[in-house]
Structure formats: C-alpha cells, structure tokens
C-alpha positions in Angstrom: -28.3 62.3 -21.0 -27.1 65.1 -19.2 -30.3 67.7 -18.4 -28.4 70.0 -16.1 -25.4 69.7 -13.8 -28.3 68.7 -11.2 -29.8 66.2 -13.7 -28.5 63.1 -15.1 -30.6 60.5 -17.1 -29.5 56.7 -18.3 -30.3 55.1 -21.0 -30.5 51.0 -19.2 -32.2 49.5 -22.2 -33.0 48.1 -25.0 -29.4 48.0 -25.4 -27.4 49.9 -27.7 -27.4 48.4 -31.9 -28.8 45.2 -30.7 -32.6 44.5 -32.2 -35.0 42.3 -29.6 -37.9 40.5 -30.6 -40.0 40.4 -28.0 -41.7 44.0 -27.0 -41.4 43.8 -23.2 -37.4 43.3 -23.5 -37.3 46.7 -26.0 -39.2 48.4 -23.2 -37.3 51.9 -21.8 -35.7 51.6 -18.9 -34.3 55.1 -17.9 -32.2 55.8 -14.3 -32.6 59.5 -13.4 -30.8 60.5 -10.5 -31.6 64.1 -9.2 -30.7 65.7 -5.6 -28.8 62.9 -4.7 -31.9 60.3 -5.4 -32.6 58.1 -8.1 -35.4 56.3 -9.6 -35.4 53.5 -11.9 -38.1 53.5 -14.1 -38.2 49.6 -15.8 -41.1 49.4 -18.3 -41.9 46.5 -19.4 -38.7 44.5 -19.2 -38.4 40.8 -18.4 -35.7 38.8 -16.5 -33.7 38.5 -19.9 -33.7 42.3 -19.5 -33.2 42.6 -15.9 -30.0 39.9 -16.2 -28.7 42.0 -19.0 -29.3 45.2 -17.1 -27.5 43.3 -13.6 -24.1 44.2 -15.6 -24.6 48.3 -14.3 -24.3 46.8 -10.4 -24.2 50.0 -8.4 -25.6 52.3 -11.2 -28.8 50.5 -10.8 -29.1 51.4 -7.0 -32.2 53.6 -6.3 -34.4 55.2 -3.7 -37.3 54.6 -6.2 -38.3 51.8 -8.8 -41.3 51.6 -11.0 -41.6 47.7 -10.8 -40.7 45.8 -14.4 -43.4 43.9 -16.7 -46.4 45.2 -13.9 -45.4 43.0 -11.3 -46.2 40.0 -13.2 -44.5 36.3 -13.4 -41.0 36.2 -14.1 -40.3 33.2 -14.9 -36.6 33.5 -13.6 -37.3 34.5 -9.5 -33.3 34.3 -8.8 -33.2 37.1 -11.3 -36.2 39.1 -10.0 -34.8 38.6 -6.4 -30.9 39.8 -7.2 -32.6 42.3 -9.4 -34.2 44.4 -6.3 -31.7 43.2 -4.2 -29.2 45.2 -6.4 -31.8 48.6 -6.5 -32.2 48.0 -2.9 -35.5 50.5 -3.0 -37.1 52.4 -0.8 -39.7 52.8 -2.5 -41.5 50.2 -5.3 -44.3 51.4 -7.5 -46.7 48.7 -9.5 -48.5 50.0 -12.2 -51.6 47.8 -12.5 -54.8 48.1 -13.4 -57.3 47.0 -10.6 -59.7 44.3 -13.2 -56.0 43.6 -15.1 -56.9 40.0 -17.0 -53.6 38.5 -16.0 -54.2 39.0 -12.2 -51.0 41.0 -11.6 -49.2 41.6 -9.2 -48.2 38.0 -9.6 -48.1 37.0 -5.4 -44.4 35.7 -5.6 -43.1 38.1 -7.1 -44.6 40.8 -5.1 -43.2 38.6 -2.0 -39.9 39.4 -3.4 -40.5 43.2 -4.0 -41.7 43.3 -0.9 -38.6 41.9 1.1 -36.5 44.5 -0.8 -38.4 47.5 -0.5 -39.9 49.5 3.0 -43.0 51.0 1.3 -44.5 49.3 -1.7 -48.2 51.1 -3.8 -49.8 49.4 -6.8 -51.6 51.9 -8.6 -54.4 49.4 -8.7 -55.2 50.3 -4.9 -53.5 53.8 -4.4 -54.6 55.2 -7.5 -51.8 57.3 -9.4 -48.5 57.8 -7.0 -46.9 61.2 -7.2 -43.2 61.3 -6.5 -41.0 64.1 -5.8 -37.0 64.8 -4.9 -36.8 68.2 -3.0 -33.8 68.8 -1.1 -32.4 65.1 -0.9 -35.8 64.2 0.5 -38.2 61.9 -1.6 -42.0 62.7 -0.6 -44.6 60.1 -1.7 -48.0 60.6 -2.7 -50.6 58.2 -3.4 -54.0 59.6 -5.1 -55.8 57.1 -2.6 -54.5 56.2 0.8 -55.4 53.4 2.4 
C-alpha cells in the first residue's frame, strides 16, 4: 500500500486467498517503513505465521516490532529465535496486560526477544509506548518510565 512517496505499508499476513482456521494466524501483520525506518507490527500471529512470513527475509528487517501473540509460548523457539534474528530490532514492544491470565510474557521467549533487541517495554510495566520516525531518528516514549 503505497500512502505517499514517503510512505510504504505491507500487507505480511494472513496470506493472500488462503483461509486459516485458527484466529491468531489471520491476525494483521503490516511492515510500514517511513523516513528510512520500519516497524513490524505482528498481531497475534504464531510460529506457523512467523515461518510462513520468514519467506520476505530482508523485507522483514525493522528498527521497531510490536512482539507476536503478546510475548506468549511459541511452541516452536527455533522459529521465534530466526524470527527476531531476521527483524534484528532495535526496539521490541509487548503488549500485555499487567494481571494477563496466561502469565505473559512467557520467560523464554522474552529471553529470546531480548538477545535480539537493545531496548525491550511491555506495556504491562511502561504503560502505553509512543513511537515516532522524525528525520530518520526513532524517539521512544513509554507512558511510565521505570
């Protein structure tokens, strides 16, 4: 989707005439790339999704990712970890609730966000994170800093 000749958005999944059954592998994943920068934003998506979407290599290569399925279990690690070693982030975002009833982030998976990524904020401790691309540069604002 071009917005403007500054703006370019992809359309990483679900993929294209093919009908999922399970919700988190229809989630949106979208790679916008503005200024030079791009964000990944992966929903809900799963390692079936994340193997699927490994096929884009270099597309999927961003300063910023929202982390897939909240930072939960994956029950495929070698996927999660070639996954973010392929965004190669500077920045990870988890979007979790602090009281979630499935305990997320799940601790290994986090280990392996963690290794691939300088800065990582879970929403559930930093409160909503504002991102914004201004000039090339990416400026990072948790609600909450700790």
């Amino acid at each position: 989707i071009n917005i403007n000749s500054d703006v370019n958005i992809f359309v990483l999944n679900p993929p294209k005439d093919i009908r999922l059954k399970d919700s988190n592998e229809n989630s949106l994943a979208l790679k916008i790339e503005y200024g030079g920068r791009g964000i990944l934003l992966c929903g809900d998506i799963d390692d079936k999704s994340m193997k699927r979407m490994m096929r884009y290599d270099g597309l999927l290569r961003s300063d910023v990712v929202k982390v897939p399925h909240h930072g939960g279990f994956i029950s495929d690690g070698l996927v999660l970890e070639k996954f973010f070693k392929t965004i190669a982030p500077e920045v990870s975002v988890i979007s979790v609730g602090a009281w979630n009833q499935f305990k997320m982030p799940n601790e290994e998976t986090l280990e392996i966000i963690r290794s691939s990524s300088r800065r990582v904020y879970q929403t559930k401790d930093s409160g909503a994170v504002s991102i914004s691309v201004e000039n090339g540069y990416i400026e990072v604002k948790p609600f909450i800093n700790n």
